[in-house]
Backbone as XML, in Angstrom:
<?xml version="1.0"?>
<chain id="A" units="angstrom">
  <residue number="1" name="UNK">
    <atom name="N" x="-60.361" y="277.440" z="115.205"/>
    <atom name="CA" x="-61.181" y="276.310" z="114.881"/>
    <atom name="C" x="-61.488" y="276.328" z="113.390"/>
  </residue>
  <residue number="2" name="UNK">
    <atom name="N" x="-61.438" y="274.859" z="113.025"/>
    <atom name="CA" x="-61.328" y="275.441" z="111.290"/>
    <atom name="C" x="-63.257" y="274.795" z="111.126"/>
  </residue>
  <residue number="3" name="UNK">
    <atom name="N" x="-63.540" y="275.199" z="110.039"/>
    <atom name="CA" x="-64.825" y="275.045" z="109.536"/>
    <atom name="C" x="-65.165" y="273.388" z="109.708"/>
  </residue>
  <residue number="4" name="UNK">
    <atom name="N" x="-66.554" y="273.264" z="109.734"/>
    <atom name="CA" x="-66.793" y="271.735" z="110.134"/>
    <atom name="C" x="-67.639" y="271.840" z="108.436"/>
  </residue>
  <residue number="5" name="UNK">
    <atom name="N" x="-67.322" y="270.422" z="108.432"/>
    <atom name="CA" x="-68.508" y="269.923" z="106.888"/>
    <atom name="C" x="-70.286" y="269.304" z="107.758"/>
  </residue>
  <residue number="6" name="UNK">
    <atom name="N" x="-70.976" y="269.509" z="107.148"/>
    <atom name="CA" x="-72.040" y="268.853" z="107.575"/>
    <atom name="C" x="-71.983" y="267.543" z="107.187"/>
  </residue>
  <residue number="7" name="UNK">
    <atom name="N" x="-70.784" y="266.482" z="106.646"/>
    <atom name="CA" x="-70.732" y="265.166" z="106.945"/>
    <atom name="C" x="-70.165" y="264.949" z="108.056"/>
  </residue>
  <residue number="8" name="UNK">
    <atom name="N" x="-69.581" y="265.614" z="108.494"/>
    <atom name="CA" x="-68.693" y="265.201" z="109.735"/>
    <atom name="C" x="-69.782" y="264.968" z="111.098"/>
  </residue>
  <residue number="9" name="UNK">
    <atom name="N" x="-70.729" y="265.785" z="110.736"/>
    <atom name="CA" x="-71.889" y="266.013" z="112.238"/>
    <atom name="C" x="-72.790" y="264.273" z="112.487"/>
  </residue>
  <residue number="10" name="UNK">
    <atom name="N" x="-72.560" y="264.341" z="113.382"/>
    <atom name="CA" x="-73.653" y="263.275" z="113.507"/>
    <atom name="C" x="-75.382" y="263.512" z="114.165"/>
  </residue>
  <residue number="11" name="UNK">
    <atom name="N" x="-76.033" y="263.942" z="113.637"/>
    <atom name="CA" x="-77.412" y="263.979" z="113.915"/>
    <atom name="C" x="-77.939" y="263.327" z="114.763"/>
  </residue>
  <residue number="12" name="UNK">
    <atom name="N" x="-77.607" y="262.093" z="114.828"/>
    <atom name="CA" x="-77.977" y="260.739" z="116.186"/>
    <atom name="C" x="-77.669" y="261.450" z="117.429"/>
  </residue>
  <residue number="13" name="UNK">
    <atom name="N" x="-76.354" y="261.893" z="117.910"/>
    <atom name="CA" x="-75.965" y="262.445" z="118.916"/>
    <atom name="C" x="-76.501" y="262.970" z="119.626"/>
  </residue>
  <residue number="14" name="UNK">
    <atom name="N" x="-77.280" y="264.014" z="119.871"/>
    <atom name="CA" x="-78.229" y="264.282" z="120.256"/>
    <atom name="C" x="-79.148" y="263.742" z="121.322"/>
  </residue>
  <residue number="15" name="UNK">
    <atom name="N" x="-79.614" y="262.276" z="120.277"/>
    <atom name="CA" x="-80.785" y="261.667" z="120.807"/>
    <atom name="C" x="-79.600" y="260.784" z="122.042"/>
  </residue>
  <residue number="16" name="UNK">
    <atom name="N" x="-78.805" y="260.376" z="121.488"/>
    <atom name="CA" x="-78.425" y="259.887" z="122.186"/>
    <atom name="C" x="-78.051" y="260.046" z="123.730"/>
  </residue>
  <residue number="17" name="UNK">
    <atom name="N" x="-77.256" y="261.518" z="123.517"/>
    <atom name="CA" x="-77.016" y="262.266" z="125.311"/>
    <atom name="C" x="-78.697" y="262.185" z="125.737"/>
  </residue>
  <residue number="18" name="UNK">
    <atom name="N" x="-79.551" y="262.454" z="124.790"/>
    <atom name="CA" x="-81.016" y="262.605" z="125.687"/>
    <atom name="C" x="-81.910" y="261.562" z="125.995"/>
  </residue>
  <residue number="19" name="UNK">
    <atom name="N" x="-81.306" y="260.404" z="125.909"/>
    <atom name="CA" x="-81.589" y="259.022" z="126.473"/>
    <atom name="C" x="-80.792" y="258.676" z="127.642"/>
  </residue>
  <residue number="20" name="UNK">
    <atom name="N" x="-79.678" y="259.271" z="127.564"/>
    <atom name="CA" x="-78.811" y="259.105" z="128.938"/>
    <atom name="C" x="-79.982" y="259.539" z="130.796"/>
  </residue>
  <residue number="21" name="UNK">
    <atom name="N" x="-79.127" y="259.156" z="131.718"/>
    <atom name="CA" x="-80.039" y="259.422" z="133.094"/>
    <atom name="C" x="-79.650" y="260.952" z="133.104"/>
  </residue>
  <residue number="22" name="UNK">
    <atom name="N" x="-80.737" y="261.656" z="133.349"/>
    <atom name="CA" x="-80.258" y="263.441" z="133.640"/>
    <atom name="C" x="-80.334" y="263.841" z="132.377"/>
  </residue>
  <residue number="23" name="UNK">
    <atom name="N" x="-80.590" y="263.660" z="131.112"/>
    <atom name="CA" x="-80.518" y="264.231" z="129.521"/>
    <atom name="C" x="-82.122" y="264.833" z="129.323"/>
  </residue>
  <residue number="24" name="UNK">
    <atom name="N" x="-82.638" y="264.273" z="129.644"/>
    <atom name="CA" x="-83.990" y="264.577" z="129.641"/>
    <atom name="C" x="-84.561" y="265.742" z="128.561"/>
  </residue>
  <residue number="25" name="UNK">
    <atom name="N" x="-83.675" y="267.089" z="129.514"/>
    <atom name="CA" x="-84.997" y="268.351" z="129.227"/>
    <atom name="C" x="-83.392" y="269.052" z="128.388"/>
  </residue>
  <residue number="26" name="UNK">
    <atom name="N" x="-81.998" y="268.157" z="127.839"/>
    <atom name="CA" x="-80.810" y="268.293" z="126.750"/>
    <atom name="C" x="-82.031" y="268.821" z="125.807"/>
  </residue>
  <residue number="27" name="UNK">
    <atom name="N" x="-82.156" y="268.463" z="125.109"/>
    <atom name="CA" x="-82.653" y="269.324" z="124.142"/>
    <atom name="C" x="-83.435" y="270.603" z="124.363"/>
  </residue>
  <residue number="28" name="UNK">
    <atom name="N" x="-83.937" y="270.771" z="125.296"/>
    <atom name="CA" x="-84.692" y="272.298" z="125.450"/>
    <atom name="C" x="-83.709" y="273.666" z="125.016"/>
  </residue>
  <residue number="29" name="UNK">
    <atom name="N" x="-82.864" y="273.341" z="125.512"/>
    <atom name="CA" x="-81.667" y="273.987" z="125.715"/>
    <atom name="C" x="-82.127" y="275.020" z="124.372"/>
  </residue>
  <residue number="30" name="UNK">
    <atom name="N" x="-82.399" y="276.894" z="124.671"/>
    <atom name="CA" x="-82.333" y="277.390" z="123.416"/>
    <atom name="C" x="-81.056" y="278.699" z="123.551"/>
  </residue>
  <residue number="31" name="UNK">
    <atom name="N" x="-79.429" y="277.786" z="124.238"/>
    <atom name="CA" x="-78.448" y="278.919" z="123.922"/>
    <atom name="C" x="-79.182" y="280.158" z="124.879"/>
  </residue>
  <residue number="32" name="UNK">
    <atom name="N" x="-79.082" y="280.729" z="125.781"/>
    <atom name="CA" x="-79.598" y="281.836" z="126.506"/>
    <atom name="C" x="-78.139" y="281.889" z="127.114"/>
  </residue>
  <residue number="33" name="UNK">
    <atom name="N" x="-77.497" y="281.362" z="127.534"/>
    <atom name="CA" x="-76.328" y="281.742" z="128.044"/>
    <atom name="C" x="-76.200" y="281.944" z="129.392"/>
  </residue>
  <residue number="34" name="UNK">
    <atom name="N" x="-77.024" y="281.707" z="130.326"/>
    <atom name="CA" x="-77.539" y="281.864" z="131.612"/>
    <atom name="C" x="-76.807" y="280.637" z="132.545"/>
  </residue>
  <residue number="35" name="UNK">
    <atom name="N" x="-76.425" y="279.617" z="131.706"/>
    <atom name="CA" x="-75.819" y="278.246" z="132.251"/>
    <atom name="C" x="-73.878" y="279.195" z="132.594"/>
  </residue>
  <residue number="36" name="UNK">
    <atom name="N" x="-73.199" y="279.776" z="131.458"/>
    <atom name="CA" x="-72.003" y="280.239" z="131.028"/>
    <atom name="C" x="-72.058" y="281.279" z="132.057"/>
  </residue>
  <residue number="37" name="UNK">
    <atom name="N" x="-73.145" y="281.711" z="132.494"/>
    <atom name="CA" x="-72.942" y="283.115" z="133.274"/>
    <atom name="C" x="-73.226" y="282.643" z="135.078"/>
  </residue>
  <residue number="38" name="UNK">
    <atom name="N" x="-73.518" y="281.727" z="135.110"/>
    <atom name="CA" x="-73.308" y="280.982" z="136.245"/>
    <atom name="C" x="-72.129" y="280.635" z="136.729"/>
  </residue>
  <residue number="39" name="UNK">
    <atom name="N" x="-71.426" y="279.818" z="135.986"/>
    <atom name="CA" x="-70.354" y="279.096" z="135.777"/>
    <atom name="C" x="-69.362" y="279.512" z="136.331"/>
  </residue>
  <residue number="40" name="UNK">
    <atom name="N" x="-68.631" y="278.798" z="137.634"/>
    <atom name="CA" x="-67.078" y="279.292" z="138.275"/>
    <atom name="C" x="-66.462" y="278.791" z="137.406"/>
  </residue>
  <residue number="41" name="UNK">
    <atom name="N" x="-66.242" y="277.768" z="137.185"/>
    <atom name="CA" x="-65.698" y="277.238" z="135.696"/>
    <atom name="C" x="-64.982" y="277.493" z="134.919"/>
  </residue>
  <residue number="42" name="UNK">
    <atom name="N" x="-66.209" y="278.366" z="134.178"/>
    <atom name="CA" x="-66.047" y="279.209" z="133.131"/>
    <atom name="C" x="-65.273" y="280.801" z="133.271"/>
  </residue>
  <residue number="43" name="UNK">
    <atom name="N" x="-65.343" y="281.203" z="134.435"/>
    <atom name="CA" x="-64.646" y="282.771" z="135.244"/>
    <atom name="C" x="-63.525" y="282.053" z="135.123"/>
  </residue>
  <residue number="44" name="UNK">
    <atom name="N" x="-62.991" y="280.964" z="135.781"/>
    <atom name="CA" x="-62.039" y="280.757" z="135.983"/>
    <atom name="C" x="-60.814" y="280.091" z="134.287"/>
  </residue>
  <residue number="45" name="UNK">
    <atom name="N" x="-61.806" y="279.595" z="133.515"/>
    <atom name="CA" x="-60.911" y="279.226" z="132.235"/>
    <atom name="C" x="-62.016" y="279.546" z="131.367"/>
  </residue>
  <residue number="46" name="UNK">
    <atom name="N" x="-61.691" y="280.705" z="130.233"/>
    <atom name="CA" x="-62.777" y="281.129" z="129.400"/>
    <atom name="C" x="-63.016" y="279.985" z="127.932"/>
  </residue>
  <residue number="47" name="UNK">
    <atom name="N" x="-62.122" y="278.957" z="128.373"/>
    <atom name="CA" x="-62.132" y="278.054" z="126.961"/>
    <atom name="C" x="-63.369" y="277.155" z="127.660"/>
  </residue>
  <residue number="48" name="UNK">
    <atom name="N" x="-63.663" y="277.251" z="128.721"/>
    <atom name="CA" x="-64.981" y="275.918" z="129.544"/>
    <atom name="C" x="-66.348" y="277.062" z="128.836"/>
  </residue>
  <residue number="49" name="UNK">
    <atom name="N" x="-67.240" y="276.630" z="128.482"/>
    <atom name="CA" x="-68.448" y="277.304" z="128.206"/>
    <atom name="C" x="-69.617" y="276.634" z="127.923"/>
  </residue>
  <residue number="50" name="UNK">
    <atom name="N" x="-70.464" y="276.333" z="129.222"/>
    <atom name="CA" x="-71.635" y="275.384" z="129.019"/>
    <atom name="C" x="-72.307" y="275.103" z="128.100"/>
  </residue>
  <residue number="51" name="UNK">
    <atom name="N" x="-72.504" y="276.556" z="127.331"/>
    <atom name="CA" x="-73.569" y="277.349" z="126.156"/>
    <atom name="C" x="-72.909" y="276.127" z="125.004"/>
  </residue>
  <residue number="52" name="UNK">
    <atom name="N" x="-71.703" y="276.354" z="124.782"/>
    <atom name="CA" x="-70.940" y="276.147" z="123.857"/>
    <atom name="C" x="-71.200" y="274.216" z="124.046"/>
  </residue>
  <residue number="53" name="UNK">
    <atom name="N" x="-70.581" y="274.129" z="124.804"/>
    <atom name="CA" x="-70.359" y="272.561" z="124.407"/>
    <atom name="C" x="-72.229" y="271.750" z="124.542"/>
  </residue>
  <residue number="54" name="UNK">
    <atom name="N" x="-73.061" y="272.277" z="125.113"/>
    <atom name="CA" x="-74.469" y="271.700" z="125.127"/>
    <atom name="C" x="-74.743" y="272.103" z="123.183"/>
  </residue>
  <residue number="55" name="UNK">
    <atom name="N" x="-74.383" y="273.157" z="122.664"/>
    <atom name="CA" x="-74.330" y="273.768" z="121.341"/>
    <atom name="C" x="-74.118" y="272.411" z="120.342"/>
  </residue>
  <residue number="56" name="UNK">
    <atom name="N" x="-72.597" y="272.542" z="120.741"/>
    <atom name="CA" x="-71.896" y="271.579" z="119.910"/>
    <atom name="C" x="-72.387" y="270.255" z="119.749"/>
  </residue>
  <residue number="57" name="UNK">
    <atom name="N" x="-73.149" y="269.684" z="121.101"/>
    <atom name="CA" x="-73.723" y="268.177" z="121.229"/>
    <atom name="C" x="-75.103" y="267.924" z="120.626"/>
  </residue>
  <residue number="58" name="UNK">
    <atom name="N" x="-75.698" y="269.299" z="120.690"/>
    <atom name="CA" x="-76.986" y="269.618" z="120.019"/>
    <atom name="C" x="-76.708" y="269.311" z="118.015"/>
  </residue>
  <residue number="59" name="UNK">
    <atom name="N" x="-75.550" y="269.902" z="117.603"/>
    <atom name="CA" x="-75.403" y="270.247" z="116.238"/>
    <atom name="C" x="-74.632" y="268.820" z="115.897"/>
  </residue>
  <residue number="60" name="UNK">
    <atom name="N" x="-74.567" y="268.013" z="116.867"/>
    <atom name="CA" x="-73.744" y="266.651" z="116.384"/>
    <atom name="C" x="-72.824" y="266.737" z="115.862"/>
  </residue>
  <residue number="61" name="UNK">
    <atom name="N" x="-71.720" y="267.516" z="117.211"/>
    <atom name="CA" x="-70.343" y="267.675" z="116.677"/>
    <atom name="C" x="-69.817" y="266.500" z="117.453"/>
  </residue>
  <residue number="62" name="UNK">
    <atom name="N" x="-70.085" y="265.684" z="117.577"/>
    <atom name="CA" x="-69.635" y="264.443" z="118.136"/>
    <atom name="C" x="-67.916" y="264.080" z="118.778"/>
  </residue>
  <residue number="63" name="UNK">
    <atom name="N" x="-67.566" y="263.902" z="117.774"/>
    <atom name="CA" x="-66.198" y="263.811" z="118.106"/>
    <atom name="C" x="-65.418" y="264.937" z="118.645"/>
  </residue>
  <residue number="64" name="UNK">
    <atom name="N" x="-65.708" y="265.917" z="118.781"/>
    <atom name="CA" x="-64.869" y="267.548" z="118.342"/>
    <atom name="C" x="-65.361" y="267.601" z="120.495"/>
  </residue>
  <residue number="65" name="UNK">
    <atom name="N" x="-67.094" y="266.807" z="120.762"/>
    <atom name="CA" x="-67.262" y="267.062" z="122.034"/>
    <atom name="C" x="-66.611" y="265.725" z="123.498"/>
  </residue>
  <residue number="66" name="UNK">
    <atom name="N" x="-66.607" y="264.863" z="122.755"/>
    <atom name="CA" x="-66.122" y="263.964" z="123.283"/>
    <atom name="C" x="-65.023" y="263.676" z="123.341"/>
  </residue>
  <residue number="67" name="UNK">
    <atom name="N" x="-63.518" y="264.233" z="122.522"/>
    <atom name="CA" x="-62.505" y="264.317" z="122.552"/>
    <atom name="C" x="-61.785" y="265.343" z="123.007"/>
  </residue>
  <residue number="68" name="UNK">
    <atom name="N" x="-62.440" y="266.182" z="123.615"/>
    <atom name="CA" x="-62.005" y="267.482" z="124.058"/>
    <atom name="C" x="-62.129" y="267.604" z="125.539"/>
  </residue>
  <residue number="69" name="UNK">
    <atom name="N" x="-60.748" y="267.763" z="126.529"/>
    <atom name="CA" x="-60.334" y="267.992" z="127.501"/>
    <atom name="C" x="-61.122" y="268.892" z="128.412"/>
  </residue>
  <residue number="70" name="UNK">
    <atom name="N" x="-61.975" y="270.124" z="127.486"/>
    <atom name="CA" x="-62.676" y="270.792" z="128.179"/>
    <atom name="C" x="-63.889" y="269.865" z="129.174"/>
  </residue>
  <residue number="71" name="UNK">
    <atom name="N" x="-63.929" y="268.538" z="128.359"/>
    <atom name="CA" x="-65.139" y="268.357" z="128.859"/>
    <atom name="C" x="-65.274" y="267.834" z="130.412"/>
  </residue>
  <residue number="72" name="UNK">
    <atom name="N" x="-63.590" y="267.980" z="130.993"/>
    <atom name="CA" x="-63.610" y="267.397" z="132.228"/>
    <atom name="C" x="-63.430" y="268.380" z="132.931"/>
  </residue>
  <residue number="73" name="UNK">
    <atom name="N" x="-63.912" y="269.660" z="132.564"/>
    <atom name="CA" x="-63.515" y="271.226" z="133.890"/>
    <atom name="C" x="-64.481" y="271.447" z="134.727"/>
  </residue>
  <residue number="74" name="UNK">
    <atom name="N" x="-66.183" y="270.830" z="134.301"/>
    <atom name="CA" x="-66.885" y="271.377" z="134.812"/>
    <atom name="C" x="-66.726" y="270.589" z="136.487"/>
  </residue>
  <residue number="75" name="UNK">
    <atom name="N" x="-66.825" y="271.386" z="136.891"/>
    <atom name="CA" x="-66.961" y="271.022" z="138.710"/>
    <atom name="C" x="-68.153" y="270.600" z="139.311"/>
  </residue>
  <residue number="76" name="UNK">
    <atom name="N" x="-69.329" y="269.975" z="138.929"/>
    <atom name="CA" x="-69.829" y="269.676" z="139.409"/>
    <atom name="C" x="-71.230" y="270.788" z="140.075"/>
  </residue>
  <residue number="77" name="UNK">
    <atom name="N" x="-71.133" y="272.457" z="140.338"/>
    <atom name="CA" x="-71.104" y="272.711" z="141.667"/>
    <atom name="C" x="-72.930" y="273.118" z="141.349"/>
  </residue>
  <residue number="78" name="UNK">
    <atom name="N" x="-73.498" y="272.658" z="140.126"/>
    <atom name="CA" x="-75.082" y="272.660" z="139.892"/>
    <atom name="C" x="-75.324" y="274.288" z="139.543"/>
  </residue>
  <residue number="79" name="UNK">
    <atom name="N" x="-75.007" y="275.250" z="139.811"/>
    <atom name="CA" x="-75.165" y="276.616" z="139.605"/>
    <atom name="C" x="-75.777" y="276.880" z="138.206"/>
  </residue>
  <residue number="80" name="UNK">
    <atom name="N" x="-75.369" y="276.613" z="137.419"/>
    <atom name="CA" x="-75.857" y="276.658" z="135.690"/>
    <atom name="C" x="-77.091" y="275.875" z="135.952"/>
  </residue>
  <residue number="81" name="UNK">
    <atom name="N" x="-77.376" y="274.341" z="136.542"/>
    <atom name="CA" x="-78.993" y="273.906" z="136.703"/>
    <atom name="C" x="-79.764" y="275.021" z="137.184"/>
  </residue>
  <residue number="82" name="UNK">
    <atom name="N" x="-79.497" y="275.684" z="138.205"/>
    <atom name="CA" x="-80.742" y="276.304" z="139.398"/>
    <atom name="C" x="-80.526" y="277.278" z="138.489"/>
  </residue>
  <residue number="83" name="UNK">
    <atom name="N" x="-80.217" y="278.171" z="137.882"/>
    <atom name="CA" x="-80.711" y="278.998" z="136.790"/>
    <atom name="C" x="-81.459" y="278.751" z="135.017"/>
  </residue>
  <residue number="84" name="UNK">
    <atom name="N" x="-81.163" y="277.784" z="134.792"/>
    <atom name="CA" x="-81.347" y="277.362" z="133.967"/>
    <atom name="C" x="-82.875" y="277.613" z="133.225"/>
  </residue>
  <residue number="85" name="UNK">
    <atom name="N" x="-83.408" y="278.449" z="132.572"/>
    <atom name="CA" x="-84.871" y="278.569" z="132.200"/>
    <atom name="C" x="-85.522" y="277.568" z="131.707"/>
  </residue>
  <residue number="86" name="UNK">
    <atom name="N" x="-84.643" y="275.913" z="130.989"/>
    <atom name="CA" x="-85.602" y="275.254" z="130.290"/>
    <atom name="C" x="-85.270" y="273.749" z="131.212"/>
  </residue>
  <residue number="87" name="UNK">
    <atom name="N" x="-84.449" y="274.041" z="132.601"/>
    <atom name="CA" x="-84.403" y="273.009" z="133.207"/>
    <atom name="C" x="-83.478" y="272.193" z="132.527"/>
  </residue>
  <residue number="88" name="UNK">
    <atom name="N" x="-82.767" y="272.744" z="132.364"/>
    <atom name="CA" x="-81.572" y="271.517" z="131.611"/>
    <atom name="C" x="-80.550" y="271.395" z="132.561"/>
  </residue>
  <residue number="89" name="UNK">
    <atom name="N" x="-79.982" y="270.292" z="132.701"/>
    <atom name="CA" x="-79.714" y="270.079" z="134.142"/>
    <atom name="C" x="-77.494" y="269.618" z="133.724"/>
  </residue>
  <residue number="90" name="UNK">
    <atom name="N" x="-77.655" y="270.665" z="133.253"/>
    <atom name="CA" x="-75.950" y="271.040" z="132.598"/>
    <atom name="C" x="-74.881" y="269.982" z="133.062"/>
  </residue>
  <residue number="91" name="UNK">
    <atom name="N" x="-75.364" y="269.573" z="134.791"/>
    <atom name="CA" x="-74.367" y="268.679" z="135.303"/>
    <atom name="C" x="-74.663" y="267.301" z="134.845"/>
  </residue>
  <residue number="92" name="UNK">
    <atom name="N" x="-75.880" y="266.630" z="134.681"/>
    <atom name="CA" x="-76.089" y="265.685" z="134.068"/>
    <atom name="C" x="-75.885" y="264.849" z="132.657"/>
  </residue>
  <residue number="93" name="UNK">
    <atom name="N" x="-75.917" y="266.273" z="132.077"/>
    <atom name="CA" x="-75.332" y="266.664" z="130.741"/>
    <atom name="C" x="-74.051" y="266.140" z="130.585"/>
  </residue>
  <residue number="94" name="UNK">
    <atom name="N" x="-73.179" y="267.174" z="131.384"/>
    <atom name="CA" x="-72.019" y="266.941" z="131.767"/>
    <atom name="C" x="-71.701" y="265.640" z="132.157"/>
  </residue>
  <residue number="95" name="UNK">
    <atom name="N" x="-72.345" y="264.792" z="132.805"/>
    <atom name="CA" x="-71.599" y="262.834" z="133.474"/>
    <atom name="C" x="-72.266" y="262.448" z="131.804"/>
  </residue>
  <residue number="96" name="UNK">
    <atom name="N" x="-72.993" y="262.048" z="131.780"/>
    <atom name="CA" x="-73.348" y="261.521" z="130.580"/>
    <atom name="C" x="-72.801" y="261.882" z="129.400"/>
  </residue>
  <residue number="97" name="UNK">
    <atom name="N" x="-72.034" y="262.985" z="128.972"/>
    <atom name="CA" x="-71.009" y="263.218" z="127.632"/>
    <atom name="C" x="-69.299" y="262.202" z="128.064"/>
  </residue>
  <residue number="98" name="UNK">
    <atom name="N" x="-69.287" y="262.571" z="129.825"/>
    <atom name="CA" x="-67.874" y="261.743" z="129.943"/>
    <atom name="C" x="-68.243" y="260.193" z="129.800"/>
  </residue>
  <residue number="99" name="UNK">
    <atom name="N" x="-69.675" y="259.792" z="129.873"/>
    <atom name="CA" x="-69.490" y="258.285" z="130.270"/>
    <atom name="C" x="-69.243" y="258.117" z="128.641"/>
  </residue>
  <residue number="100" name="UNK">
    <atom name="N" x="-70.224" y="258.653" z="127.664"/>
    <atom name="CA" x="-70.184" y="258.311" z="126.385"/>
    <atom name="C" x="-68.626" y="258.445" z="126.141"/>
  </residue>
  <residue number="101" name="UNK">
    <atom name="N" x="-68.254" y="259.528" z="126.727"/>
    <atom name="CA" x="-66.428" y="259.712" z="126.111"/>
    <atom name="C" x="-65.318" y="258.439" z="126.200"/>
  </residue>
  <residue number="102" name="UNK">
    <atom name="N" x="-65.849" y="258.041" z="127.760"/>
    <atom name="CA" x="-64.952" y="256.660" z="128.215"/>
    <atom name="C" x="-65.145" y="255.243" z="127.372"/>
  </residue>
  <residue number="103" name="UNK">
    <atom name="N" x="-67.079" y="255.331" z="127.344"/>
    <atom name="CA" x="-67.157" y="254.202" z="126.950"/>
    <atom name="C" x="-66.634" y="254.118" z="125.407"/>
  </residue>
  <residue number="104" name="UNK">
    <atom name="N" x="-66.427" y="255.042" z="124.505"/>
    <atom name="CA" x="-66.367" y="255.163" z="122.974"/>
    <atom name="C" x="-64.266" y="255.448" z="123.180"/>
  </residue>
  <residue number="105" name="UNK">
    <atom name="N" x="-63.745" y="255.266" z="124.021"/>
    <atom name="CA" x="-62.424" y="255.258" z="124.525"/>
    <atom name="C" x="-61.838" y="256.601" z="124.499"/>
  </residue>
  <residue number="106" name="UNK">
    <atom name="N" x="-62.437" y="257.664" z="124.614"/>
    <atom name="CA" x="-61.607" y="259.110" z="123.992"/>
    <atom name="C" x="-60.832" y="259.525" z="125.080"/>
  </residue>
  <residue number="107" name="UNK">
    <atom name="N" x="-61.224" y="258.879" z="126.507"/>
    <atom name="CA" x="-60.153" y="259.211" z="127.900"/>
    <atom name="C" x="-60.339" y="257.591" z="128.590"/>
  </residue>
  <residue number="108" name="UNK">
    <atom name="N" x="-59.353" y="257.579" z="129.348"/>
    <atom name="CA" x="-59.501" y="256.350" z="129.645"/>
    <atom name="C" x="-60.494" y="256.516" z="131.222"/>
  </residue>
  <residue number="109" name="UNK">
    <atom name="N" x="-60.875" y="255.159" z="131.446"/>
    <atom name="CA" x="-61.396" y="254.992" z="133.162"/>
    <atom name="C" x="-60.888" y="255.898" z="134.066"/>
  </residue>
</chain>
């Protein structure tokens, strides 16, 4: 991964996943890693990493999260929520980065 510029980030981003339905308690999120250590997911392909891509959406890597294939591995199966210490609800997270992805065209319908 090569170095990002801090023009490239978008700061808005953020607010934005946390206006989505289920974004809510997105920002609490302080990296504990407890979501990644849940994760069949993630056992199963070490490039999927909850920590990581909630990270990336936090730091308004915008494009880098919405154009990236990883973002369709997670399964659904809630495990990273019910552990979760600040209630961040990873799967919600998760529909709301793909809807932004579809609607901004980065995968299709």
């Amino acid at each position: 991964m090569e170095p990002i510029s801090s023009k490239q980030l978008d700061p808005q981003f953020k607010y934005e996943v946390a206006q989505q339905p289920g974004g809510d308690n997105f920002k609490r999120c302080f990296s504990c890693g407890t979501c990644t250590a849940a994760c069949p997911a993630a056992k199963a392909d070490e490039e999927f990493n909850p920590r990581r891509i909630i990270r990336m959406a936090l730091l308004g890597m915008r494009e880098e999260v919405l154009s990236s294939p990883i973002l369709w591995l997670c399964v659904q199966c809630t495990a990273c929520g019910f552990r979760c210490p600040q209630n961040v609800k990873f799967v919600d997270v998760m529909a709301a980065l793909r809807r932004i992805a579809v609607k901004e065209g980065f995968f299709p319908a």
